[in-house]
Residue frames relative to the residue before (quaternion, step in Angstrom):
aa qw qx qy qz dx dy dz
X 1.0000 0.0000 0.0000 0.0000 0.00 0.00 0.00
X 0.7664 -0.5651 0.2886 0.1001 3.29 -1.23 0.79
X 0.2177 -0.7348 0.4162 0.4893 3.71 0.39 0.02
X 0.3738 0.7506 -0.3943 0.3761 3.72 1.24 -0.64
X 0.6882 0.5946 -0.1518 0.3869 2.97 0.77 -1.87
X 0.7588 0.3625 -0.2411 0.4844 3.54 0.30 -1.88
X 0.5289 0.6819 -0.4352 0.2565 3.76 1.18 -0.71
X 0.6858 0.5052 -0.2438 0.4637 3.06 1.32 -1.67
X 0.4778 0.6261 -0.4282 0.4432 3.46 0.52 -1.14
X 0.8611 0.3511 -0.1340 0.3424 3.66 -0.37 -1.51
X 0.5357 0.6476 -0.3198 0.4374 3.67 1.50 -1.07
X 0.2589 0.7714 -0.5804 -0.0325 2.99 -0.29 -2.10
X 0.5476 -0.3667 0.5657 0.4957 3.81 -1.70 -0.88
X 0.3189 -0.6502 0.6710 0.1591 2.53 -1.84 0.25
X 0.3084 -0.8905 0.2816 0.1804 4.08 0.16 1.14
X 0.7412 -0.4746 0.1576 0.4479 3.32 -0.49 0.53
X 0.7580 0.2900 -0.1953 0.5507 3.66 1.30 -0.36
X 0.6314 -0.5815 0.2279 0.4596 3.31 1.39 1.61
X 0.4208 0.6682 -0.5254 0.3168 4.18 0.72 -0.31
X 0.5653 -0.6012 0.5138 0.2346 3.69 -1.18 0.49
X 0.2286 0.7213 -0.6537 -0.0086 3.73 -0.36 -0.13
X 0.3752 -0.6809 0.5787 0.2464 3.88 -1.50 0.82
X 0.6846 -0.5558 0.3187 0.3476 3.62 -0.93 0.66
X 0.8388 0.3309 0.0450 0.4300 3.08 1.48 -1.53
X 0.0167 0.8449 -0.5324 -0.0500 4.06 0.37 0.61
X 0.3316 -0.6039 0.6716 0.2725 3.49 -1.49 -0.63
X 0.1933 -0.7361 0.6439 0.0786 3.43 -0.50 1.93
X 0.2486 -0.7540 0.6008 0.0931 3.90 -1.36 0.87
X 0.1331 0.8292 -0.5296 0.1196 3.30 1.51 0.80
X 0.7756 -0.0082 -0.0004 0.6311 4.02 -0.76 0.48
X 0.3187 0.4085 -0.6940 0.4999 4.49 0.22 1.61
X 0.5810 -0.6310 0.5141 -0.0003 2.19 -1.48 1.66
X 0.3924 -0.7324 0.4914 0.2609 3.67 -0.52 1.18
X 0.7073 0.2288 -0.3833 0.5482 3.50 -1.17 0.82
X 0.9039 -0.0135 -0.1697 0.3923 3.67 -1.58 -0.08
X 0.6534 0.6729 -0.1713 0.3018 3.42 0.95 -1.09
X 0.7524 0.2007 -0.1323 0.6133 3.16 1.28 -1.18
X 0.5315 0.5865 -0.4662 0.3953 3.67 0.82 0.38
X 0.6143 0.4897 -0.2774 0.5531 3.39 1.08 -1.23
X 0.6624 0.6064 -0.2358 0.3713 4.00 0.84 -0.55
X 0.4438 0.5113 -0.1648 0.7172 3.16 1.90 -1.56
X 0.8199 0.2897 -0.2735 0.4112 3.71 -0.45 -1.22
X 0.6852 0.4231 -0.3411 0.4849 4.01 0.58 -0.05
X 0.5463 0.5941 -0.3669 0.4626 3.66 1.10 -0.04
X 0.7790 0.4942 -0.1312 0.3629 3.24 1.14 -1.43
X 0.6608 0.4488 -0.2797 0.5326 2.90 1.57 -1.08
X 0.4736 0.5025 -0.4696 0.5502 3.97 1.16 -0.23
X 0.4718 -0.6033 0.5215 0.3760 3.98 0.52 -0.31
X 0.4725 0.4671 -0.7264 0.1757 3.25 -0.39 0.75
X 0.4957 -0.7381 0.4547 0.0525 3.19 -1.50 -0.17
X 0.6847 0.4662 -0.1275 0.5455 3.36 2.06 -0.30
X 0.3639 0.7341 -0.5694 0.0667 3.59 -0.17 0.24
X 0.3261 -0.8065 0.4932 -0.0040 2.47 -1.59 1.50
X 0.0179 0.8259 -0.5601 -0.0630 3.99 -0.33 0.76
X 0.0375 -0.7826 0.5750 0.2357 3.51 -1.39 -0.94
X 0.7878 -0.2449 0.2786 0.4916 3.49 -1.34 0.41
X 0.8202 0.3902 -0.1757 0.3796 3.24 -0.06 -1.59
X 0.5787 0.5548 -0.4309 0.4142 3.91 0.98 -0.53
X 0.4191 -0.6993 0.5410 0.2069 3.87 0.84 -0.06
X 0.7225 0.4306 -0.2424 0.4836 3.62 1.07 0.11
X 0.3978 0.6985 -0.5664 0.1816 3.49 1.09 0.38
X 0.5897 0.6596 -0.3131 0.3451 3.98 1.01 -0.35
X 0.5859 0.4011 -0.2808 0.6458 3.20 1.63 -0.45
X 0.5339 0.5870 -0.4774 0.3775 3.30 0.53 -0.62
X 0.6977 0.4586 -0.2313 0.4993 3.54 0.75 -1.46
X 0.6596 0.3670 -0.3850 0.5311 3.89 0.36 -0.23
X 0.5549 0.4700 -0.4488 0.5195 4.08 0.55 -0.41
X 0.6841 0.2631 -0.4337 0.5241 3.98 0.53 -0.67
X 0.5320 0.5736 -0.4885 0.3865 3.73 0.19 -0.42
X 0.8759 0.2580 -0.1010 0.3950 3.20 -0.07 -0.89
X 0.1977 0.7564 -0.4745 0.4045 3.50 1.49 0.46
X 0.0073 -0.6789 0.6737 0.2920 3.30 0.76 -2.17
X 0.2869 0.6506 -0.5327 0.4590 3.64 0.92 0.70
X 0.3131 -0.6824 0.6229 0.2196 3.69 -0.88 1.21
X 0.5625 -0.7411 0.2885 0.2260 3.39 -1.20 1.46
X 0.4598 0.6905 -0.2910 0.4765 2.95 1.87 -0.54
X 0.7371 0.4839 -0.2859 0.3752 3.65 1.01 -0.55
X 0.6434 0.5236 -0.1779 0.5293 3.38 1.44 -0.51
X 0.2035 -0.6529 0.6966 0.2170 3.87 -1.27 1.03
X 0.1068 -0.6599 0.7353 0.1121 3.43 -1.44 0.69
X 0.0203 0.7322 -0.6799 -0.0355 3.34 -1.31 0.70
X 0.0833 -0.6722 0.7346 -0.0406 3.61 -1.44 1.26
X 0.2171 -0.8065 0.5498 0.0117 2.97 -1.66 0.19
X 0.1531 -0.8650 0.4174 0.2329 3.64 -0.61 0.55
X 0.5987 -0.7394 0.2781 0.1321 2.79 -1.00 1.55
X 0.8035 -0.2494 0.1543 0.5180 4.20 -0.78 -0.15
X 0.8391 0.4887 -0.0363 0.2363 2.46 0.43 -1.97
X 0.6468 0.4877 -0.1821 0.5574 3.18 1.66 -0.53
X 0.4930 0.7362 -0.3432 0.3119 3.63 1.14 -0.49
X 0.4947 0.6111 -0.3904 0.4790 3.44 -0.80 0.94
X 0.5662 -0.6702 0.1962 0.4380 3.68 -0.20 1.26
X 0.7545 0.4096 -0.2030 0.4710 3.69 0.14 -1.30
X 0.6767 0.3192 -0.4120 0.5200 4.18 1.01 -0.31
X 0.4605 0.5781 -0.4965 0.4553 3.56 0.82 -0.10
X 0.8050 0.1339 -0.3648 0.4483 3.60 0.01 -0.59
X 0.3448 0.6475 -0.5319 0.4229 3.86 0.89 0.36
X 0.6306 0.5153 -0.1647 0.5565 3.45 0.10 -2.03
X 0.7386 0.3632 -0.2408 0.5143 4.00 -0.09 -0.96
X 0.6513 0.3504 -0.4144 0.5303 4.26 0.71 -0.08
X 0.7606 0.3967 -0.4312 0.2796 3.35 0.78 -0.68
X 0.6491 0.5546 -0.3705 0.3657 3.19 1.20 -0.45
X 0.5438 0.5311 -0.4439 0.4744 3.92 0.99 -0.39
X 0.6141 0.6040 -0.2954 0.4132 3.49 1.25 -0.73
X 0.6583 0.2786 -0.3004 0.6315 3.73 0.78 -1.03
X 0.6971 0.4031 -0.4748 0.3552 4.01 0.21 -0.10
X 0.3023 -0.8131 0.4275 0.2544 3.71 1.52 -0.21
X 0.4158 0.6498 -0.4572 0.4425 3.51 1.10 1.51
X 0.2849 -0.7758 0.4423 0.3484 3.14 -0.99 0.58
X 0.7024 0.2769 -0.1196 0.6447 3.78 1.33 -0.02
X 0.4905 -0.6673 0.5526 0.0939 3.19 -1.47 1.05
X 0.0884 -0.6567 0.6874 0.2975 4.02 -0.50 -0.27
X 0.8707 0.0013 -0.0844 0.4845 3.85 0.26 -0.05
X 0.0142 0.7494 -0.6575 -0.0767 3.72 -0.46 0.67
X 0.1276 -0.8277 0.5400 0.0835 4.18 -0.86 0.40
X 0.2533 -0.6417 0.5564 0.4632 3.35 -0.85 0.37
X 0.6697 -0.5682 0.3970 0.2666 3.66 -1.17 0.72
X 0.7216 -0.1960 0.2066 0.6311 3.76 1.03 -1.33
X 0.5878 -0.5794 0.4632 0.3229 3.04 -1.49 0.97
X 0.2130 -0.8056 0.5519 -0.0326 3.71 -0.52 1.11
X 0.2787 -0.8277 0.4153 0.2544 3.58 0.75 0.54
X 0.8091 0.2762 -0.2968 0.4255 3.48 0.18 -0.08
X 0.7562 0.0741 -0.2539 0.5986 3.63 1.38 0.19
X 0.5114 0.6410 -0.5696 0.0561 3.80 0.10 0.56
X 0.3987 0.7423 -0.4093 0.3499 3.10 1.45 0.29
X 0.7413 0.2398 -0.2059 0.5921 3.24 0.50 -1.70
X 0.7811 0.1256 -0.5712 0.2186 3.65 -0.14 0.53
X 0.2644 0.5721 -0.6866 0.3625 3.40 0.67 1.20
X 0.3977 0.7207 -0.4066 0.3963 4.26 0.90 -0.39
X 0.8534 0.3782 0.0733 0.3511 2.66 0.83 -2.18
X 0.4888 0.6021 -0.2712 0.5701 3.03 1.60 0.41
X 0.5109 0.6452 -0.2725 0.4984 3.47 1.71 -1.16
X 0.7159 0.4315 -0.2983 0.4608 3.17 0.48 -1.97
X 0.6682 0.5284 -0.4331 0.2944 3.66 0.45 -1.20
X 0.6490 0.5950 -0.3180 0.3516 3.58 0.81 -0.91
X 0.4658 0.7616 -0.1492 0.4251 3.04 1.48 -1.74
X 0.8272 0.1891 -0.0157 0.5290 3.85 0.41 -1.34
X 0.8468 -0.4853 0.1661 0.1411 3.47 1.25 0.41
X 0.5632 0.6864 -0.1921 0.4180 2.41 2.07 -1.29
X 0.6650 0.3903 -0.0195 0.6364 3.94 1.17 -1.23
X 0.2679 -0.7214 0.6203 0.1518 3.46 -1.20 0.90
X 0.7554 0.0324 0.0206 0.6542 3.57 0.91 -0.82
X 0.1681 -0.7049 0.6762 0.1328 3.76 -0.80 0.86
X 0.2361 0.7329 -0.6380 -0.0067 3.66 -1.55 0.04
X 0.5691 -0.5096 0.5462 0.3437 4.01 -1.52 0.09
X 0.0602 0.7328 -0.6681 -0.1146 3.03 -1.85 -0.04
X 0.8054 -0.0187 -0.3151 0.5016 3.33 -0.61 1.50
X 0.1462 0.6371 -0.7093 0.2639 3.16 0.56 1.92
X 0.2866 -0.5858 0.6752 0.3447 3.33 -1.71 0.29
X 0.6596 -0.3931 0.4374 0.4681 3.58 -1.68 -0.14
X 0.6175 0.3009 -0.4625 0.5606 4.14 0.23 0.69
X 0.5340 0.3933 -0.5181 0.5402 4.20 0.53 -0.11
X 0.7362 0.4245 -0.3331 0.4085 3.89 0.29 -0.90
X 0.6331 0.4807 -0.3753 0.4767 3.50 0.52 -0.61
X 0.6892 0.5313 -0.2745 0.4092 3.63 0.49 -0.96
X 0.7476 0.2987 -0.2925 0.5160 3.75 0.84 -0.97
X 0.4600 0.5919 -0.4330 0.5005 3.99 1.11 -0.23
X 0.6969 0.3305 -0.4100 0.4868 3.92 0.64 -0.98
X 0.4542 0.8091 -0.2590 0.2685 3.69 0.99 -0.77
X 0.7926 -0.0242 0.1671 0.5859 3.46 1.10 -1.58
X 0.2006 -0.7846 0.4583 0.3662 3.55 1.59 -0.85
X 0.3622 0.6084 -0.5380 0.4573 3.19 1.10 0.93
X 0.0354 -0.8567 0.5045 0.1011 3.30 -0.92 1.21
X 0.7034 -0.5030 0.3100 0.3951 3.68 -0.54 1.35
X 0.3188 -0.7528 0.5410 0.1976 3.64 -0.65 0.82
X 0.7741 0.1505 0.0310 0.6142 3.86 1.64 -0.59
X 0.0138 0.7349 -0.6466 -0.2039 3.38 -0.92 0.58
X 0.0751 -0.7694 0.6160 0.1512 3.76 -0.39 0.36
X 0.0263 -0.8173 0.5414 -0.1955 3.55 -1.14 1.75
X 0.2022 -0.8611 0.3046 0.3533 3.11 -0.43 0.07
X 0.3732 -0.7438 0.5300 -0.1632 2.81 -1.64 1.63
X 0.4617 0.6794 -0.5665 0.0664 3.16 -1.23 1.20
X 0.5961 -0.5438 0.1108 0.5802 3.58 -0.23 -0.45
X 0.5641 0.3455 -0.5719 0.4851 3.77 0.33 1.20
X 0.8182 -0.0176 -0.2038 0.5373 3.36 0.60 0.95
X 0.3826 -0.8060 0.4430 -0.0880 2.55 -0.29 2.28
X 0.0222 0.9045 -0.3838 -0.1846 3.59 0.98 -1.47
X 0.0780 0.9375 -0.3265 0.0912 2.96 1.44 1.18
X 0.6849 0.4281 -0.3932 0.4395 3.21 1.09 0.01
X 0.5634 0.4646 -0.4526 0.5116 3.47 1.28 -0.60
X 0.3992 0.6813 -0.4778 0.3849 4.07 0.74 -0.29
X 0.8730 0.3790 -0.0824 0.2958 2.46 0.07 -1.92
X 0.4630 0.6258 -0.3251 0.5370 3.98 1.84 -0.46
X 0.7348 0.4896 -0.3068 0.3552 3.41 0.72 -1.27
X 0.5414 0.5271 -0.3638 0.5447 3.63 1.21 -1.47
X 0.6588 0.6231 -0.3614 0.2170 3.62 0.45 -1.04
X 0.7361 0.3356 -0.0527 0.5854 3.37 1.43 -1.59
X 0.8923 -0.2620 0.3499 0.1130 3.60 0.85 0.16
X 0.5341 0.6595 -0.1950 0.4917 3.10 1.73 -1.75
X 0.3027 -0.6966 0.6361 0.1357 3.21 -1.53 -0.33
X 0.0164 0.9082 -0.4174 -0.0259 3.29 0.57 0.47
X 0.1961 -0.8332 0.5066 -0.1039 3.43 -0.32 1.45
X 0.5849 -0.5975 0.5223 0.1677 3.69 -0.87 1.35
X 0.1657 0.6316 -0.7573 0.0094 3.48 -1.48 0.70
X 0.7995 0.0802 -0.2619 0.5347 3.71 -1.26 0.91
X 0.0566 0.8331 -0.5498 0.0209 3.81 1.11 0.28
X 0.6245 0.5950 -0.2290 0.4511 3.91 1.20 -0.84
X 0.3530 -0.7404 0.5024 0.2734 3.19 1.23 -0.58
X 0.4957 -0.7346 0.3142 0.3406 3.26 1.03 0.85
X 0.7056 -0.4785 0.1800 0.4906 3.40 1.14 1.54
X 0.5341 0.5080 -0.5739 0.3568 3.80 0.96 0.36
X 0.4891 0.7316 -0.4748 0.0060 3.22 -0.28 0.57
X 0.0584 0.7815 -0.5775 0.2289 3.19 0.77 1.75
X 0.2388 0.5927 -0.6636 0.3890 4.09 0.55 0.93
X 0.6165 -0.5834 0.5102 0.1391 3.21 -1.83 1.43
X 0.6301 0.5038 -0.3245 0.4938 3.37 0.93 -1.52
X 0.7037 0.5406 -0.3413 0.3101 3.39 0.37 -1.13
X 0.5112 0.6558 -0.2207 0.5097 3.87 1.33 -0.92
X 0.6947 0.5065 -0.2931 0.4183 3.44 0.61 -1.88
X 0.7472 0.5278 -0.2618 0.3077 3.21 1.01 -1.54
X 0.4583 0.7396 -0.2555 0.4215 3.19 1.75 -1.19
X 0.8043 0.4056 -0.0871 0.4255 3.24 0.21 -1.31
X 0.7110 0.3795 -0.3192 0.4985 3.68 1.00 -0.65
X 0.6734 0.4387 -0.3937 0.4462 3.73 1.13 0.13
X 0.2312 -0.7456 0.4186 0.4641 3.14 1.50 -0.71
X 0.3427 0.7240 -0.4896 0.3445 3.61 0.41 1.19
X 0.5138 -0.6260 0.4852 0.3297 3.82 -0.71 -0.49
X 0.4649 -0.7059 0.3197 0.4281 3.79 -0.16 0.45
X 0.3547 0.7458 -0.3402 0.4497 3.22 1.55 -0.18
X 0.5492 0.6027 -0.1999 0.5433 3.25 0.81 -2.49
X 0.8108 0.3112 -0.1896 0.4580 4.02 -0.45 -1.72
X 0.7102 0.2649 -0.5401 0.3658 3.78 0.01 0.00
X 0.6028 0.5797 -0.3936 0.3816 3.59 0.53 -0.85
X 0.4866 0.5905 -0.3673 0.5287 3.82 1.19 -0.95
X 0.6000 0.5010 -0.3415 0.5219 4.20 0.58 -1.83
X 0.6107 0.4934 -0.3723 0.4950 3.96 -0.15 -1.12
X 0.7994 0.3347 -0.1929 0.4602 3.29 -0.47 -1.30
X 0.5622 0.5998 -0.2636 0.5046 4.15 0.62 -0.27
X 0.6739 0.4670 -0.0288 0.5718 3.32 0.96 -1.36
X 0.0152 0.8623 -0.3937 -0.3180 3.85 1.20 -0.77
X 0.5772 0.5094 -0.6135 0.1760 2.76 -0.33 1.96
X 0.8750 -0.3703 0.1871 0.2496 2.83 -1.93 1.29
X 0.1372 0.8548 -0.4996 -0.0283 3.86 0.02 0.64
X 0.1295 -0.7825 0.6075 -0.0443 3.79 -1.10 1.13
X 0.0917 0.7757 -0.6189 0.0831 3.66 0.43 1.33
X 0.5418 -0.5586 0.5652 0.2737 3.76 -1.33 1.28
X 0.2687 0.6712 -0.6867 -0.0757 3.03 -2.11 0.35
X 0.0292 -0.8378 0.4831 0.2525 3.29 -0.69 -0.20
X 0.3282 0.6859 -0.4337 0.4834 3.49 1.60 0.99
X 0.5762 -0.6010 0.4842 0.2689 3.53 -1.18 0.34
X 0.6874 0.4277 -0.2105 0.5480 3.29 0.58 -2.01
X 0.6571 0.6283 -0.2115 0.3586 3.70 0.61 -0.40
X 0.3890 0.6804 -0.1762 0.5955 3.22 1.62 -1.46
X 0.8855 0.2050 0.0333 0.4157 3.12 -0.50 -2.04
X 0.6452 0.4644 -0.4268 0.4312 3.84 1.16 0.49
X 0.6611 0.4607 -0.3367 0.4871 3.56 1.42 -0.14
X 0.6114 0.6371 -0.2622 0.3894 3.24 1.37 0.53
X 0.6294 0.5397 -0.1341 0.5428 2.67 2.03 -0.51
X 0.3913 0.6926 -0.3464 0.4971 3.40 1.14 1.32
X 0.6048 0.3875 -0.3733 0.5871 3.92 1.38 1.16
X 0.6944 0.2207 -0.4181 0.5424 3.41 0.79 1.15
X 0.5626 0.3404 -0.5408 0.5245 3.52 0.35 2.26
X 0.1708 0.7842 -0.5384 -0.2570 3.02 -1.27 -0.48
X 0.4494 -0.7081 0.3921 0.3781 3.39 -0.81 1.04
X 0.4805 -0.7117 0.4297 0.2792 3.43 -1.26 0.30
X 0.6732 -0.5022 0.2782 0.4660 3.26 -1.20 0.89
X 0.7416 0.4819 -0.3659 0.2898 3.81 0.15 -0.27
X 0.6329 0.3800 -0.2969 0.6057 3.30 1.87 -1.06
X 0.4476 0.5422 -0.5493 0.4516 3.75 0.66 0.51
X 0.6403 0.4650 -0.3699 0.4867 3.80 0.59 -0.97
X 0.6695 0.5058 -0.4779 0.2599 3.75 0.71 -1.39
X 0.8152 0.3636 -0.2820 0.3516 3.26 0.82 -1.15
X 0.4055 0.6666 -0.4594 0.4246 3.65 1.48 0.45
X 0.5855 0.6883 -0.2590 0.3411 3.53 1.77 -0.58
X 0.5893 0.5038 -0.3283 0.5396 3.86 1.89 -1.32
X 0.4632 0.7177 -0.4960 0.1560 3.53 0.54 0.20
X 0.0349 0.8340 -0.5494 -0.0374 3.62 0.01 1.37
X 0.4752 -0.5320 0.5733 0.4032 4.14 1.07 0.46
X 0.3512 0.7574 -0.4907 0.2497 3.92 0.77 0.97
X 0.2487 0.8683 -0.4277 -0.0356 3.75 0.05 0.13
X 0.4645 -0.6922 0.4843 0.2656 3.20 -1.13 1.23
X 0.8493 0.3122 -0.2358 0.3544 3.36 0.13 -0.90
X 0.5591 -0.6374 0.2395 0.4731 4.21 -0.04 0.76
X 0.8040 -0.4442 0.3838 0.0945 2.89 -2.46 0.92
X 0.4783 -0.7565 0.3612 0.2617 3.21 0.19 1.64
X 0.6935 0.5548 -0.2017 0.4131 3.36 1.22 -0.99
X 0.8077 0.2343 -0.1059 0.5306 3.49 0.97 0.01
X 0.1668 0.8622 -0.4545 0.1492 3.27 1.08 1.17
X 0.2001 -0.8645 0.4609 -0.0083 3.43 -0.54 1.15
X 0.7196 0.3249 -0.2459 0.5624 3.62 1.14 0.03
């Protein structure tokens, strides 16, 4: 591995309540619990990253915990982030939902716990419940994911606790420059999910760019994220893969082929409208 590489790994941001976070994690959206996502968890770490990111709802936080075990990675080196899903939201199951999951990951502290989605009738109070967790110790850095700029404003007037992360999804057909541009505004950290476009990334521009850096379009969007500062956790559960989205801290695109690919932005999203969550 690269020094570039271990730089990034070790660098990262620094969040709004001084906590460490690395630029780059391994998201285990839909890894398969037991062999799959250990050998995924345990090949990330041992490639050096440093971030991996699960949740309640991924059914794989138990492997997740045996893949850092068996890393032999000191826990102190590694950010884990989980999250509590819909169904559990609401003050008193939030900190329920938030033992069971430290429990199947077999930690005694989180570095990032999130509420998963703005649930209209409880993401407030368990945004509360996320406070208190932090409050007593339990959570180095708390934050949301798929809040719009009226979910963030609302839980900030709530507690004046301001979210240490929003994790959304982000890539270049959905740029979210204005929520971007709110987040950089207050502080936030705003942090990529499906950043890959769930592997569509047959786009010409994206190729041209590929090819004139000698990288992989893969290689050039994750590079755009990280350019843009934000936080970027693209799934695998492949090696050569693993250890090719990692290899994105010894280039940098230029300020113009940053704009091109700021250009496919069509406000397109694959995964549903924060505003109209239904599950």
């Amino acid at each position: 591995m690269s020094t570039h590489a271990n730089q990034a790994f070790t660098e990262g941001v620094i969040l709004n309540n001084g906590v460490h976070m690395p630029w780059l994690g391994l998201g285990v959206y839909k890894t398969k619990e037991g062999q799959e996502v250990i050998h995924s968890v345990k090949t990330a770490l041992e490639l050096g990253y440093r971030s991996i990111d699960t949740a309640a709802i991924y059914r794989n936080e138990e492997g997740v915990g045996q893949g850092l075990r068996d890393s032999g990675v000191p826990r102190d080196d590694i950010f884990v982030t989980t999250k509590v899903w819909n169904a559990d939201q609401g003050y008193e199951s939030t900190l329920q939902a938030f033992d069971a999951s430290r429990q199947r990951l077999g930690l005694e502290t989180i570095d990032l716990y999130l509420v998963h989605w703005a649930v209209t009738a409880t993401y407030r109070e368990t945004w509360k419940a996320l406070v208190h967790l932090q409050k007593e110790g339990f959570v180095r850095a708390i934050g949301v994911s798929n809040f719009q700029i009226h979910h963030l404003q609302h839980v900030i007037e709530d507690t004046g606790v301001i979210p240490a992360v929003n994790q959304v999804e982000y890539h270049p057909q959905l740029a979210q420059k204005e929520l971007l541009a709110y987040t950089r505004e207050h502080g936030i950290q705003m942090e990529a999910w499906s950043p890959l476009m769930q592997g569509k990334l047959d786009v010409p521009v994206l190729h041209q760019l590929a090819d004139k850096y000698g990288k992989s379009p893969a290689q050039i969007v994750l590079r755009w994220d990280i350019q843009h500062g934000v936080v970027t956790i693209p799934k695998s559960v492949t090696e050569h893969r693993i250890r090719e989205n990692e290899a994105i801290f010894d280039f940098e695109l230029s300020a113009e082929d940053v704009a091109l690919i700021d250009s496919l932005n069509e406000n397109k999203r694959i995964g549903p409208d924060p505003d109209h969550v239904t599950f």
